[in-house]
N, C-alpha and C positions, 0 to 999 in steps of 0.2 A: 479540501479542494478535490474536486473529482478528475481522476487521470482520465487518459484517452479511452481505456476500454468502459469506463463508465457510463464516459458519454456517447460513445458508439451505441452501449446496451442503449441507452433510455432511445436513441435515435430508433434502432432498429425495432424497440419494445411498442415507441409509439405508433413506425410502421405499421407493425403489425395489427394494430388497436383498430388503425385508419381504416384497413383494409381489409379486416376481418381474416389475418392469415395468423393463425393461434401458434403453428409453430416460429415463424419470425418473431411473432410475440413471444414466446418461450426463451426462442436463440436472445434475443435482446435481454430477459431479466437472467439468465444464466452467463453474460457475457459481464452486466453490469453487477452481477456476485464479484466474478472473477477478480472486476477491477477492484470491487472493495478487500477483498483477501489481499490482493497484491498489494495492496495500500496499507493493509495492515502488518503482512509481514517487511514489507521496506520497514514501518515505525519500530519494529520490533529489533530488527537489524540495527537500527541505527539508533538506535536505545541499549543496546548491548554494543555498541562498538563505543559508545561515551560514556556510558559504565567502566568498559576495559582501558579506556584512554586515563579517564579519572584514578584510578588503582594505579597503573603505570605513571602516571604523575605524581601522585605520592610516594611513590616508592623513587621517583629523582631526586624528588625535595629531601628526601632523609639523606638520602646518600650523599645531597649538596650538604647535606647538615654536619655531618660526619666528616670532611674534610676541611 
């Protein structure tokens, strides 16, 4: 799913397309990079925080085990 600055890029990219102004068209695919980076690092974040949850959960379940 594309965030806000995605779609901002592709807006500003197509501006730029429309109008023949090559740096808005730059500003737009450089804007709609960012949002994918940023998209990527959330998944990666939140991929290592339920990684660390899952570990931490086994480690209750044993300790429930053990009493």
């Amino acid at each position: 799913m594309a965030n806000e600055d995605e779609l901002k890029g592709k807006l500003k990219e197509g501006v730029g397309k429309v109008t023949g102004d090559d740096s808005k068209e730059l500003e737009g695919k450089a804007q709609g990079f960012f949002g994918k980076a940023k998209d990527a690092v959330e998944n990666a974040v939140d991929d290592a925080a339920e990684k660390v949850n899952d570990v931490v959960d086994k480690f209750k379940d044993k300790d429930k085990d053990k009493k």
